[in-house]
C-alpha positions as CSV (number, residue, x, y, z in Angstrom):
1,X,18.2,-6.5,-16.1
2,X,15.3,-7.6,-17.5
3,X,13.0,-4.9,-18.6
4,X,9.3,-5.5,-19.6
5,X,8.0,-3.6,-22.0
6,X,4.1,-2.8,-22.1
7,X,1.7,-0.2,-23.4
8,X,1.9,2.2,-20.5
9,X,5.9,2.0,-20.8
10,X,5.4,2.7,-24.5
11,X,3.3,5.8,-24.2
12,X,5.2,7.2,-21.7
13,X,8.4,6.9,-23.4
14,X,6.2,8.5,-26.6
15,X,5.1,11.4,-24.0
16,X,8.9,11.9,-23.0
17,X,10.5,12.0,-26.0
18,X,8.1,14.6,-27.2
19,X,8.6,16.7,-24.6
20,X,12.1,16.7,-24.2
21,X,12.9,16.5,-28.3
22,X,15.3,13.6,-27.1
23,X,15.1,9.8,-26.6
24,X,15.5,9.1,-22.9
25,X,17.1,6.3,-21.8
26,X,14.8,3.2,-20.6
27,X,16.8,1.8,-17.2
28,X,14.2,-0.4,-16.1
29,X,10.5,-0.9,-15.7
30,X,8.1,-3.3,-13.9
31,X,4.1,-3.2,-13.4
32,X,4.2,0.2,-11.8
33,X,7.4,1.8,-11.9
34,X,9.4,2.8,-15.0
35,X,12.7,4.6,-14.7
36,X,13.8,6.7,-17.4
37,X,17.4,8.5,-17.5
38,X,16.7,12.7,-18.6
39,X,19.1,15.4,-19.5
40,X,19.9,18.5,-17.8
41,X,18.5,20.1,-21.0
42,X,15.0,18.0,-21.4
43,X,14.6,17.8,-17.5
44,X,12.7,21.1,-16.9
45,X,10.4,21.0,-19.7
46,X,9.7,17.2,-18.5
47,X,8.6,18.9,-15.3
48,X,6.8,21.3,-16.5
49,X,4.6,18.8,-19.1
50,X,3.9,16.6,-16.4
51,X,3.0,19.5,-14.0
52,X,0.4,20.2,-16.7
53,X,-0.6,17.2,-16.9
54,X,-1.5,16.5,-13.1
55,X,0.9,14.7,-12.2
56,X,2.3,14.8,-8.7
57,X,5.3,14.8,-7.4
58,X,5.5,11.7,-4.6
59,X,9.2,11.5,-3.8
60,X,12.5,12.7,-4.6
61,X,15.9,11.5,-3.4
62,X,19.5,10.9,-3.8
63,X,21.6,8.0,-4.0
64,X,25.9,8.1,-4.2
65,X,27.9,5.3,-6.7
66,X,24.7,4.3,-7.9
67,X,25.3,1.6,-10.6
68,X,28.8,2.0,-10.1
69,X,28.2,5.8,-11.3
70,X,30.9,8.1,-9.6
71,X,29.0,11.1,-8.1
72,X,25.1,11.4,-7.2
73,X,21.9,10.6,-8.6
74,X,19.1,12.0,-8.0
75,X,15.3,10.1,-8.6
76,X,12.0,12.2,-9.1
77,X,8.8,10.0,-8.7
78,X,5.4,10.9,-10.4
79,X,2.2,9.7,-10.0
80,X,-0.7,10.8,-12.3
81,X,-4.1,9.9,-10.8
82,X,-5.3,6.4,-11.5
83,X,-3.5,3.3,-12.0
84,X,-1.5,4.6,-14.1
85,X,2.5,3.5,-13.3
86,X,4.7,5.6,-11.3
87,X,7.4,7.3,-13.5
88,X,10.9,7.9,-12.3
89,X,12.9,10.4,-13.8
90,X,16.7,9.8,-13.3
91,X,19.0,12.3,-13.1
92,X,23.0,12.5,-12.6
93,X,24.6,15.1,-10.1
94,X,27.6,16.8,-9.7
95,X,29.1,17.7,-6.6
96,X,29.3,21.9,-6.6
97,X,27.5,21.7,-9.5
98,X,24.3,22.9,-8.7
99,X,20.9,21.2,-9.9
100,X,18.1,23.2,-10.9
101,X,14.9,23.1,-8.4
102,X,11.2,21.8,-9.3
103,X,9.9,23.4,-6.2
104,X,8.1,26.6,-8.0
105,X,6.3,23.3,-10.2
106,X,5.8,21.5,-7.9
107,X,5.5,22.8,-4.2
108,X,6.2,19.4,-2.4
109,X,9.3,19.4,-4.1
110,X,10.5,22.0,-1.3
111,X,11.3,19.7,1.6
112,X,12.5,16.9,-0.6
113,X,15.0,19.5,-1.8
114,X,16.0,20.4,1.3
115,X,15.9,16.9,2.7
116,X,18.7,15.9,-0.2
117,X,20.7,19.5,0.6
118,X,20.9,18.2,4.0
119,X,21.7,14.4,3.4
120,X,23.9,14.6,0.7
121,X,25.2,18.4,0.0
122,X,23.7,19.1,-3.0
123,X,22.5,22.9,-3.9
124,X,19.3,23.4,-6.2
125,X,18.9,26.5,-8.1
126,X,16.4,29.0,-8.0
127,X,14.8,27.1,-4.9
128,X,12.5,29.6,-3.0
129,X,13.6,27.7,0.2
130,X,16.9,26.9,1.2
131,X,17.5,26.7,5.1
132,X,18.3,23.3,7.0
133,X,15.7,20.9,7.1
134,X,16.1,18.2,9.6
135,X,20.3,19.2,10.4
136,X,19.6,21.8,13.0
137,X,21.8,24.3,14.5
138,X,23.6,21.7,16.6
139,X,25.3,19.9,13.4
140,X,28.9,21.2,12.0
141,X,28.8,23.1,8.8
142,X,29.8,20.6,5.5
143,X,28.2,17.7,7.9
144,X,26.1,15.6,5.4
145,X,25.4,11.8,6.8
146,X,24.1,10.5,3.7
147,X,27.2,10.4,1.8
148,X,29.7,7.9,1.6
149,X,32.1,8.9,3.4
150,X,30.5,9.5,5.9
151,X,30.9,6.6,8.2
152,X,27.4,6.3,11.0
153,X,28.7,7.3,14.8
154,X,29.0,9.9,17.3
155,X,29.5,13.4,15.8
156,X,30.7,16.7,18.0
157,X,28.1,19.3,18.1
158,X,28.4,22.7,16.9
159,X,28.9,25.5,19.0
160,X,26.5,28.1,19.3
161,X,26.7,30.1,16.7
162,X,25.2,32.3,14.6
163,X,23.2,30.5,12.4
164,X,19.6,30.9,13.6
165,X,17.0,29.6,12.4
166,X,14.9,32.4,10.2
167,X,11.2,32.0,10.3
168,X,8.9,33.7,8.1
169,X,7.4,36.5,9.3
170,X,3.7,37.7,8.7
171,X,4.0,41.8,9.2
172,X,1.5,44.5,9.7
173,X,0.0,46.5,12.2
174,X,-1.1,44.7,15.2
175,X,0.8,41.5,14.6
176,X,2.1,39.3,16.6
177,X,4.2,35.6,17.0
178,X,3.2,32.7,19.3
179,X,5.6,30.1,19.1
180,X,4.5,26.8,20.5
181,X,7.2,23.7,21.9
182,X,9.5,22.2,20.6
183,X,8.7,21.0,24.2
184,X,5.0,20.3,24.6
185,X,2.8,19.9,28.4
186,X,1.7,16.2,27.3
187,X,3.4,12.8,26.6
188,X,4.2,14.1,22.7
189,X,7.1,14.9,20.2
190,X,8.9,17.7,20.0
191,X,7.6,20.0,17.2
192,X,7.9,23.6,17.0
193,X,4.6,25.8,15.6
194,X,5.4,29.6,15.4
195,X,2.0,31.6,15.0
196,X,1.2,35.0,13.4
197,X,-1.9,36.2,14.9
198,X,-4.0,39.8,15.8
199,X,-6.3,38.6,18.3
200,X,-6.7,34.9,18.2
201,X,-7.1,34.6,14.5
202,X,-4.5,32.6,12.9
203,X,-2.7,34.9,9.9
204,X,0.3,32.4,9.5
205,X,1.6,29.2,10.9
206,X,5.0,27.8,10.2
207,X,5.9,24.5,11.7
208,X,9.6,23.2,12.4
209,X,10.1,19.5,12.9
210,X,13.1,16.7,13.0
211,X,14.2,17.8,17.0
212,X,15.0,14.0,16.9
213,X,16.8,12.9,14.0
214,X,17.4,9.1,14.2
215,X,19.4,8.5,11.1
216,X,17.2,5.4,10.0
217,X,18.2,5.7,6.2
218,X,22.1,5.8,7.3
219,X,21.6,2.9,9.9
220,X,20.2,0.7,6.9
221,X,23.3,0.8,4.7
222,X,25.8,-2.0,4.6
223,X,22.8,-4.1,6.3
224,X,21.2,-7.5,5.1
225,X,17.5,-7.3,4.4
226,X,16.1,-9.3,7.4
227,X,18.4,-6.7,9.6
228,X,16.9,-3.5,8.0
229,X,13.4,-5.3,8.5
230,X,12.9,-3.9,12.2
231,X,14.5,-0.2,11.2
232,X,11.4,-0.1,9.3
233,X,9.4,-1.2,11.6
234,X,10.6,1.7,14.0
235,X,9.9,4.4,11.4
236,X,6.3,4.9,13.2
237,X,5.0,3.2,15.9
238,X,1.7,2.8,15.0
239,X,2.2,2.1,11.3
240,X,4.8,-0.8,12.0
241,X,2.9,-2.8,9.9
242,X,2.4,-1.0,6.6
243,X,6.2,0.1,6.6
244,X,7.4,-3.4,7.6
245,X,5.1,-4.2,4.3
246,X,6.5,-1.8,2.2
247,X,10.1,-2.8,2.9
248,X,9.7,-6.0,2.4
249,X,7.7,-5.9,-1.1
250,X,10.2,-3.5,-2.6
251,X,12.9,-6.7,-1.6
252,X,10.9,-8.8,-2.9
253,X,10.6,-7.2,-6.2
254,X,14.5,-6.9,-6.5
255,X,14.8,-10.5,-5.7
256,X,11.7,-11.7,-7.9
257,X,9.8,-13.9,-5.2
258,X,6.5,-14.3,-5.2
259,X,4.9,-14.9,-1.8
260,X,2.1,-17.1,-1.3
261,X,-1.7,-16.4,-1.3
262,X,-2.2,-17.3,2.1
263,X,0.9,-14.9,3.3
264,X,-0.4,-12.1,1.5
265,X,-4.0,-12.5,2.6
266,X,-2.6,-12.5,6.5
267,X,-0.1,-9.3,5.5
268,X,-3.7,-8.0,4.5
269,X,-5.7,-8.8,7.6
270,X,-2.9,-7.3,9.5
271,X,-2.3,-3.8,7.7
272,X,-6.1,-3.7,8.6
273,X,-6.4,-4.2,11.4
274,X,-3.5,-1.7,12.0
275,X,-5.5,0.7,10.4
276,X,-8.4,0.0,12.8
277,X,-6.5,0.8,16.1
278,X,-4.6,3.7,14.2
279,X,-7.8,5.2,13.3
280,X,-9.8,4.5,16.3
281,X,-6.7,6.6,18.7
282,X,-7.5,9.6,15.8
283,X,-11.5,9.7,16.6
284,X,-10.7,9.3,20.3
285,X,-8.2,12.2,20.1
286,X,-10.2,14.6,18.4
287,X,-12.8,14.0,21.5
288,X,-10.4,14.8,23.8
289,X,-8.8,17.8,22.3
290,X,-12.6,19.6,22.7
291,X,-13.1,18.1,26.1
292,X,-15.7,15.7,25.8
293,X,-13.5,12.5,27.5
294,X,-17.3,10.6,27.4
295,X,-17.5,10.6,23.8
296,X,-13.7,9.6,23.6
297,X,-13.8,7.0,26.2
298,X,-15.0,4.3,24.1
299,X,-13.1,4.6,21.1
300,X,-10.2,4.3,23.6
301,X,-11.1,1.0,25.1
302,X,-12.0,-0.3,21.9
303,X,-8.2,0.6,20.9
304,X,-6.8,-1.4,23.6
305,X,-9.2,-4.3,22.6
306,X,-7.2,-4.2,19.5
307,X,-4.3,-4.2,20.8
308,X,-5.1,-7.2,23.1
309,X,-6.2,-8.9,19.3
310,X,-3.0,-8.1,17.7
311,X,-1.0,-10.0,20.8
312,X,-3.6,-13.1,20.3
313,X,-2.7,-13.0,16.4
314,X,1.4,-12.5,16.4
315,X,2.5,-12.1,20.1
316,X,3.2,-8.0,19.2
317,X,0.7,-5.5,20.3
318,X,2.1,-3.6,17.6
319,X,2.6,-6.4,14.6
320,X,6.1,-6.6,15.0
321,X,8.2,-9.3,14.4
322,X,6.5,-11.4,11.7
323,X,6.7,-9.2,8.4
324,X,10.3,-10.5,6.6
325,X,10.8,-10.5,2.4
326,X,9.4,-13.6,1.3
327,X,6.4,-13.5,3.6
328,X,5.7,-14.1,7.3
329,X,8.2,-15.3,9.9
330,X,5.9,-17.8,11.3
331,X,1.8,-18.6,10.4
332,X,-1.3,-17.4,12.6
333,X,-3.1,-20.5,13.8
334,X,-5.9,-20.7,12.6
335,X,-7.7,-20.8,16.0
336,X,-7.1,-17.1,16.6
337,X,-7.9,-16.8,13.1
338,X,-11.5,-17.7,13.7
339,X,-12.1,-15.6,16.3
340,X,-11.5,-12.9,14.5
341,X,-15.2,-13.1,13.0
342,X,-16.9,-12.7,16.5
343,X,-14.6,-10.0,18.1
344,X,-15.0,-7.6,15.3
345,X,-18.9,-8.6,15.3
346,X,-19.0,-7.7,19.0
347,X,-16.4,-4.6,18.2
348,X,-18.7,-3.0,15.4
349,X,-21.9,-3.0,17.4
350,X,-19.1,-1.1,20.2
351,X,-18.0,1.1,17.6
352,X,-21.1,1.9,16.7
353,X,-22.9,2.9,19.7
354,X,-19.4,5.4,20.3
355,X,-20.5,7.1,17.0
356,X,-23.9,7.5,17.3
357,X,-23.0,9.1,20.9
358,X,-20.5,11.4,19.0
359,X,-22.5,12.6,16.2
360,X,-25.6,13.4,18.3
361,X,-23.7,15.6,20.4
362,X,-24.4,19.2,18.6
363,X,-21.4,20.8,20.8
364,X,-19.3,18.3,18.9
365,X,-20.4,19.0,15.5
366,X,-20.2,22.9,16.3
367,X,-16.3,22.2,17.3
368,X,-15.8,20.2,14.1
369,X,-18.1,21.4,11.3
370,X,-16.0,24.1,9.4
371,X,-12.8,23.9,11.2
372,X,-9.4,23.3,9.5
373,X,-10.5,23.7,6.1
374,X,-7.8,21.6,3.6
375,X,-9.0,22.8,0.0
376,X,-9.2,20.0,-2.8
377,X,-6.9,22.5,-4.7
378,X,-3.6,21.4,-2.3
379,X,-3.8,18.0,-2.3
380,X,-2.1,17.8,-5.8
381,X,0.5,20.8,-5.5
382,X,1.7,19.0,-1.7
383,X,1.2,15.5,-2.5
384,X,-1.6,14.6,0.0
385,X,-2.5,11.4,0.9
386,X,-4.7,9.0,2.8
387,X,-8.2,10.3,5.2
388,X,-6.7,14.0,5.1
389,X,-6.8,13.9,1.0
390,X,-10.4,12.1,1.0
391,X,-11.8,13.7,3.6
392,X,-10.7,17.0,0.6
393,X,-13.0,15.6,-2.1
394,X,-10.1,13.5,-3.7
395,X,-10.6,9.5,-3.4
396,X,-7.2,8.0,-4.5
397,X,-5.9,5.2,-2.3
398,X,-3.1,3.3,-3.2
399,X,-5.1,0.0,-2.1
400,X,-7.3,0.8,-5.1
401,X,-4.8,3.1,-7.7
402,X,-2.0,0.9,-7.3
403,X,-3.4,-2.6,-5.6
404,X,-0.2,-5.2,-4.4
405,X,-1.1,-8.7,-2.1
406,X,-4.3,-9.3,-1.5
407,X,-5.3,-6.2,-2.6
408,X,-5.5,-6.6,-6.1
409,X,-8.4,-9.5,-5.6
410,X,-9.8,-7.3,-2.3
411,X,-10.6,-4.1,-2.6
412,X,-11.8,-1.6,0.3
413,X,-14.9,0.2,0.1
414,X,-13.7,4.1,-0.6
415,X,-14.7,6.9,1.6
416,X,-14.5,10.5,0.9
417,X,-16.0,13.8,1.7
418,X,-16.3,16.8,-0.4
419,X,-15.7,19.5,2.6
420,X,-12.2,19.2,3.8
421,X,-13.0,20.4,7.6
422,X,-12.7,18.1,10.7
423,X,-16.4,16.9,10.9
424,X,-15.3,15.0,7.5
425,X,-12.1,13.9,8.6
426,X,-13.8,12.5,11.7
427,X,-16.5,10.8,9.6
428,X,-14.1,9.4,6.8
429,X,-11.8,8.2,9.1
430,X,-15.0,6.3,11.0
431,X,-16.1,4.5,7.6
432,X,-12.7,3.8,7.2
433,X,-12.7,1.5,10.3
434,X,-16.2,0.1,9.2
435,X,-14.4,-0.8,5.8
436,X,-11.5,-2.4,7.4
437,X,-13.4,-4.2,9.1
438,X,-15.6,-5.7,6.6
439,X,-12.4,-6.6,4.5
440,X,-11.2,-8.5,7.6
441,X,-14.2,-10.7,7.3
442,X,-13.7,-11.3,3.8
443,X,-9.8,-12.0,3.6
444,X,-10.0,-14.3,6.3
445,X,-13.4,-16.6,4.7
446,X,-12.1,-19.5,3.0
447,X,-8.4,-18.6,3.6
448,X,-5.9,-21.2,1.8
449,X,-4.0,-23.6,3.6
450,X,-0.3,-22.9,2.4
451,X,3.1,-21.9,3.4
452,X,3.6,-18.5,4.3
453,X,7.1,-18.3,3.7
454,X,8.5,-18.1,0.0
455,X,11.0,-21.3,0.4
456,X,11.4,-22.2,-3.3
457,X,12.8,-18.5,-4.2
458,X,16.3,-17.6,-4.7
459,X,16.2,-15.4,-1.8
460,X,14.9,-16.4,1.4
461,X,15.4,-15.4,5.0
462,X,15.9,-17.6,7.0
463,X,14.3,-17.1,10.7
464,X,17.1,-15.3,12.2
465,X,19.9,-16.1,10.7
466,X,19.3,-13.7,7.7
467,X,21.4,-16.0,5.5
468,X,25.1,-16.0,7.2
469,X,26.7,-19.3,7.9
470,X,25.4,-21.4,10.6
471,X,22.1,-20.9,9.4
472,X,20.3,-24.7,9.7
473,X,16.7,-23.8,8.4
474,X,17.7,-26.0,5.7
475,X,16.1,-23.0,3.2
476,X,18.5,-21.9,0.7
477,X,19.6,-18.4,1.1
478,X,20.5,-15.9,-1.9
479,X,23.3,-13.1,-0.7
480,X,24.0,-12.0,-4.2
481,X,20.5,-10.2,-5.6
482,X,21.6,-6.7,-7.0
483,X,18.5,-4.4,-8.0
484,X,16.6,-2.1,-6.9
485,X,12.6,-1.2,-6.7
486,X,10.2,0.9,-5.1
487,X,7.1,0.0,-3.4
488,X,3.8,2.2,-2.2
489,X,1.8,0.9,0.5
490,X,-1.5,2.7,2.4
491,X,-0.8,2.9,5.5
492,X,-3.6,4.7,8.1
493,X,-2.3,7.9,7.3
494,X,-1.7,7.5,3.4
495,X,0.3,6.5,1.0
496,X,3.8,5.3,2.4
497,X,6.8,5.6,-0.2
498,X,9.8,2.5,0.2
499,X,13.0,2.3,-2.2
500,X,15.2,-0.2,-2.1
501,X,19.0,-0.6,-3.6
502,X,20.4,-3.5,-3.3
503,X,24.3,-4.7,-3.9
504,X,25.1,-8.3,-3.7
505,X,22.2,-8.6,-1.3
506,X,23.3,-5.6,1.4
507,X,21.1,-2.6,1.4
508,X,23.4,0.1,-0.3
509,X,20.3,2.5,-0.1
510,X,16.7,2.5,1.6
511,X,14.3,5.4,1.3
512,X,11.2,5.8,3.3
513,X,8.8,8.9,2.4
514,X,5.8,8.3,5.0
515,X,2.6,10.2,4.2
516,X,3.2,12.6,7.4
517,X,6.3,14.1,5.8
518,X,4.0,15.5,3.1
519,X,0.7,16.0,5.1
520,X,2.6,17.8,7.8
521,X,2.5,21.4,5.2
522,X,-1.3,21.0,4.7
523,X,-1.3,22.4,8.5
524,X,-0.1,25.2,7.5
525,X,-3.0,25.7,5.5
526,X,-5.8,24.1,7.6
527,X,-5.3,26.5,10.3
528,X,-5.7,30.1,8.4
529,X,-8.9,31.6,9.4
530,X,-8.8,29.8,12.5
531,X,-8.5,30.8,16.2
532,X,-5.7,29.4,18.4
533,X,-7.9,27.2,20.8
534,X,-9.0,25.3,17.4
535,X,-5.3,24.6,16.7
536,X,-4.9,21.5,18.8
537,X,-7.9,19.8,17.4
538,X,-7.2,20.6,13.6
539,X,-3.6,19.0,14.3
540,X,-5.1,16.3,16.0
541,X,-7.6,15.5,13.2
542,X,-4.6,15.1,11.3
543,X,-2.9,12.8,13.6
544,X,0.6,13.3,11.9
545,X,3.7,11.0,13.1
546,X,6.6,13.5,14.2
547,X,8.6,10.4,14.3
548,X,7.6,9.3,10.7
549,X,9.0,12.4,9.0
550,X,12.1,12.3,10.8
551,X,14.4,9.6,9.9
């Protein structure tokens, strides 16, 4: 493998090896990610320096045989603030052995652990948390679907048994629990939210999630590429887009293809214009959620006038379909291409007018103006990300930190608020939409007249074929790449994590971290202080995926 060394690689091999007393071992690096191989020994201290350093911890996982390694290994990703390269600690597991937690260094760490426990059966001492985290009660005992063995298909529940769930428990005189769903009143995911109140102010919130465990990760192994392009897709409905992008860039680095200008600019216009309609359904729903449908009304219709755009622009209402590594499954003519210009004229005087009614309302600012308070102080510790983290006083966006396509030759214009409460959700999220906007105007001006598929690369998918026999695109397709990468993409609700592991050109591992499976804990948080009537519209401000964390 070839591994490029550069200053950042240096330094932070420098910063290790200080740390740890130890050389680690270099395993690879690119632009943005370097993977270094750590000790049991050095690995704590490592932690612990970077902790102090303000890093953050953005992922952790677990792959089996990796590299033709016997046994497990696990992958802890950092991210300092900055554009500064992600690194990746790499660590080797033993089965009954257990591996010493991060989780009192870095909080986030806590669901990852328990994400890995559950996936692959591996214990971490001295973690402060160790129930199930998406195997509920239903699952067998020693059931773990990420490993190896297991082999993906129907599985026998569990009897009932005694191995209830344990919430924590706020006590004290006066006390007392409302739980809320799984099963919820409107069209909505299942999520549980178990209260600890006196009155109606809010004391404690703990929230239980992954009622509907698809198995996404499992489904992608043993898969060609192209095949594992619309499981990513499903991860979250309304960030089909960004994770169809992120999938697809982290192939594309194993495989070394460079996409064309005019592909990437057209990824760009897309993951925009996703963000617009995602964005646009959050301002709509926080309206509704203090019953003012007259303010929400026309952030609605200008959703579905979105979504009528999107169909114009790919034939998907959604963007599906025409994100595959190397580039784009087929162009956009450049006639719907130039109507882009005059519908988003005619959308942001729209948009416009809805805000102006929304933010003279003084009801409206009353609801929103000090609610769900998410203090700068968290976004670090839980690994926050996207409007919820800027809307905190904290302006990183992986668009700008970490730029990849078009991004790195058009940049957004950054948003962020220094309050943390709902009002500046609300308002970062609306100069959000002005911003995508804006880009859209400037990605598609003078847009180059090019392929949009990579054909001259080693790999190439062809359209639907994915590279088996038969295949008469007349491109020439690749099966053997062998490599792995990670990507980070911005999707509407921040920073979307992708890794891919490829063997002889079948997915033997894909990870997707989505912002919602971090943001989800900042709930916890926003809602202290609160009263239960403002709990619907502090979630909502949020706008958190429920199928996005569950995978």
């Amino acid at each position: 493998m070839d591994i490029k060394i550069n200053k950042d690689t240096t330094d932070l091999l420098s910063m290790i090896s200080s740390i740890a007393g130890e050389e680690p071992e270099l395993l690879n690096a690119r632009e943005n990610e370097i993977y270094l191989k750590v000790s049991e020994t050095g690995f704590k201290d490592i932690s612990s320096s970077l902790a102090e350093r303000k890093f953050s911890l953005i992922g952790l996982f677990c792959a089996e045989a990796f590299e033709k390694k016997e046994g497990f290994t696990l992958f802890y990703v950092f991210k300092q603030a900055g554009r500064a390269p992600a690194p990746v600690l790499v660590r080797e597991a033993v089965r009954g052995k257990k591996v010493a937690s991060v989780a009192e260094i870095f909080p986030s760490a806590s669901w990852f652990e328990r994400e890995v426990r559950d996936g692959f059966g591996l214990d971490f001492a001295g973690a402060f948390d160790t129930r199930r985290l998406f195997l509920h009660e239903c699952y067998p005992e020693g059931f773990h679907p990420l490993q190896k063995a297991f082999k993906n298909g129907p599985i026998r529940p569990a009897e009932a048994s005694g191995r209830e769930y344990k919430f924590r428990q706020v006590k004290g005189e006066g006390v007392y629990q409302i739980p809320v769903g799984p099963v919820h009143a409107g069209i909505i995911e299942p999520g549980h939210f178990r209260f600890s109140v006196i009155g109606e102010p809010i004391f404690g919130l703990e929230i239980r999630l992954f009622y509907k465990h698809r198995g996404i990760e499992k489904l992608a192994e043993g898969k060609s590429p192209s095949e594992c392009v619309a499981l990513a897709e499903a991860v979250s409905g309304d960030e089909s887009m960004a994770n169809a992008t992120g999938f697809c860039m982290a192939v594309e680095q194993v495989c070394g293809i460079n996409i064309s200008e005019r592909a990437e600019r057209l990824r760009a216009i897309m993951l925009e214009i996703e963000r617009i309609y995602s964005l646009l359904g959050d301002l709509a729903g926080m309206a509704v959620d203090v019953g003012f449908a007259l303010v929400a009304s026309p952030f609605f219709i200008l959703r579905e006038e979105v979504f009528r755009q999107n169909e114009k622009l790919t034939g998907s209402r959604f963007l599906r379909g025409i994100t595959v590594p190397g580039g784009l499954k087929k162009d956009i003519p450049d006639l719907a291409l130039k109507d882009l210009p005059a519908f988003l004229e005619k959308f942001s005087r729209a948009f416009e007018s809805a805000y102006d009614r929304a933010m003279s309302s003084s009801s409206l600012i009353d609801r929103f103006a000090t609610t769900g308070i998410i203090k700068k102080e968290l976004v670090s510790p839980l690994n926050l990300t996207g409007p919820l983290a800027r809307a905190s006083g904290c302006p990183a966006d992986t668009r700008l930190d970490r730029p990849y396509g078009a991004y790195k030759n058009f940049a957004p214009e950054p948003s962020f608020r220094k309050r943390g409460d709902v009002l500046s959700r609300f308002e970062v999220k609306a100069d959000e939409i002005r911003a995508s906007a804006d880009l859209i105007l400037r990605l598609t001006e003078n847009l180059p007249q090019s392929p949009v598929f990579a054909e001259s690369t080693g790999y190439v998918e062809s359209m639907g074929c994915a590279g088996n026999a038969g295949c008469n695109s007349g491109r020439i397709c690749n099966s053997g790449a062998t490599g792995y990468a990670l990507a980070l993409v911005e999707a509407p609700r921040g920073q979307n994590l992708h890794w891919i592991y490829l063997k002889n050109g079948i997915v033997d591992r894909y990870k997707v971290r989505t912002a919602s499976f971090c943001n989800w804990q900042a709930i916890e948080h926003a809602v202290l202080g609160n009263i239960v009537p403002d709990f619907p519209l502090i979630n909502k401000s949020l706008n958190l995926s429920y199928a996005g964390t569950d995978l």
